[in-house]
C-alpha positions in Angstrom: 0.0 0.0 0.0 2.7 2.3 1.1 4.4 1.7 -2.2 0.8 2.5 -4.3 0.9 5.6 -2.2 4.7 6.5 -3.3 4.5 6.0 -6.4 1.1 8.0 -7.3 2.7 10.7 -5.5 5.7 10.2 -7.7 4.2 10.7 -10.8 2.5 13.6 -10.0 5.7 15.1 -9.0 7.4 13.8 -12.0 4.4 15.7 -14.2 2.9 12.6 -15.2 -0.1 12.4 -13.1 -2.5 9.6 -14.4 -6.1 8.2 -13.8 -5.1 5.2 -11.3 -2.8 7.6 -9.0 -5.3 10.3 -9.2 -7.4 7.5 -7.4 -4.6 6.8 -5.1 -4.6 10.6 -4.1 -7.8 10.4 -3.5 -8.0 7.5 -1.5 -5.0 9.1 0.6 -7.8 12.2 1.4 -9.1 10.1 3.7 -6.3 9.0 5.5 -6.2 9.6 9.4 -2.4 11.0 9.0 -2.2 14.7 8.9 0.7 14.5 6.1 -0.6 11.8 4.0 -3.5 14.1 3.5 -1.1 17.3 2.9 0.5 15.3 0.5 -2.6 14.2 -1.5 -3.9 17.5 -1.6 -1.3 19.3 -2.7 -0.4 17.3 -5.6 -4.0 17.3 -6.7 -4.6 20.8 -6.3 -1.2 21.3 -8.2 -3.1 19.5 -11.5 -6.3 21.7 -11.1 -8.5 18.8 -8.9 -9.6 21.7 -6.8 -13.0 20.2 -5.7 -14.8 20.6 -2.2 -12.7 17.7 -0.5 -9.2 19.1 -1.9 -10.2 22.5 -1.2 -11.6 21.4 2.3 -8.3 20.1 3.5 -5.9 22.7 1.8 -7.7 25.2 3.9 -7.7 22.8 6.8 -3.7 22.6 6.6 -3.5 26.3 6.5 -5.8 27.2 9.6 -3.8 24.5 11.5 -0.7 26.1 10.6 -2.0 29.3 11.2 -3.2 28.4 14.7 0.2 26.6 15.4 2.2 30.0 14.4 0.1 31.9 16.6 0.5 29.6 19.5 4.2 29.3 19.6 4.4 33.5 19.1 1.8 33.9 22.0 
C-alpha cells in the first residue's frame, strides 16, 4: 500500500499524473495522517482537482498552521 501511495505521489511530482494515481490521491484524502492528506492534496490541487474535498483540507492545513504560528508567538 505504502508503495501504491509513493508512487502516485511520484508521478504527479514527475508531471505525469495519471487516472489510477489520481485514485490513489484520493483514496489518501481520507487518510487519518495529517501528512498523507497534505500530500494528497497538494499534488492534486497542483493539477487543477480543486474540488470541495481538496479545497476542504488545503484550507484545513493552513488554519492549522496558522493556529500553530500563533500559539508558539503567543
Amino acid at each position: 500500500d505504502q508503495v501504491r501511495k509513493a508512487a502516485a505521489v511520484t508521478l504527479y511530482t514527475l508531471d505525469c499524473p495519471n487516472d489510477k494515481a489520481k485514485e490513489i490521491l484520493r483514496e489518501m484524502l481520507i487518510s487519518e495522517s495529517e501528512i498523507v492528506r497534505w500530500t494528497s492534496a497538494h499534488c492534486l490541487a497542483h493539477f487543477g482537482e480543486c474540488d470541495s474535498d481538496v479545497v476542504a483540507e488545503v484550507i484545513k492545513q493552513i488554519l492549522s498552521t496558522e493556529s500553530a504560528i500563533k500559539y508558539e508567538q503567543g
